[in-house]
Each structure stands twice: as structure tokens, then as C-alpha cells.
C-alpha positions, 0 to 999 in steps of 0.5 A: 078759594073764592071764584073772585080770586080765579078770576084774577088769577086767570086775568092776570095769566091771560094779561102776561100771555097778550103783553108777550104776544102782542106788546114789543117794548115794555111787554116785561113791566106790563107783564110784571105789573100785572101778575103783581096787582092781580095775585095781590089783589086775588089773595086780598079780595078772593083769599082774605083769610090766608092773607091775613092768617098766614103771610108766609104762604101767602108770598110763597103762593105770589111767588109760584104764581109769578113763576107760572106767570113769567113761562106764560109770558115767554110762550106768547113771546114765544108765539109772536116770534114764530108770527113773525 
């Protein structure tokens, strides 16, 4: 794993923690379409190799990564209930 693809990984973590956090309304779509664009990207740019050799893992690792991302976004949702 390529240091291009921790970076992602970990900016697409710390979006679904601030869209929890910080965003009320449309915090889910955000959420979503961040995990998405930045797994996808992470495997593509940071892991060309299981993108293009193994598809089959690669789906399962967005998909774990999607899961790891959505408890992310219910502890920020989490944080700003407790703020509130």
C-alpha cells in the first residue's frame, strides 16, 4: 500500500467524522460520497495493482472501508448530539 492511498483512506475517515460532526442535513450523502470517491480513488491511484488484478478484493476492501466509515460518521453524529 502505497502512501497515496493512506492519505485517502484517512481523508475520506476524517470527512465522514466532520460531515457527522458538523453537517445536519445531507451529513449522509456527504458522508457517502466521500467514503466512495475516496476508497475508489485510494485503490485506483494508491493500489493500481489489486484494482486491476483482483476486482473481487477490491470491492470487498470498499465495502469494509464503507462499514469502517459509516461507525466514523455515527460517532461524530454521536459528538454533536452529546454538544448539543
Amino acid at each position: 500500500m502505497s502512501l497515496i492511498a493512506v492519505a485517502l483512506f484517512l481523508l475520506g475517515f476524517g470527512a465522514s467524522w466532520v460531515a457527522g460532526r458538523y453537517v445536519e442535513k445531507g451529513g449522509a450523502m456527504i458522508q457517502g460520497g466521500a467514503i466512495g470517491l475516496c476508497g475508489v480513488a485510494a485503490l485506483i491511484f494508491g493500489m493500481p495493482e489489486i484494482w486491476a488484478n483482483n476486482l473481487g478484493w477490491a470491492i470487498v476492501a470498499l465495502l469494509i472501508y464503507g462499514l469502517i466509515g459509516a461507525l466514523i460518521f455515527r460517532s461524530g453524529q454521536a459528538a454533536r448530539e452529546k454538544a448539543q
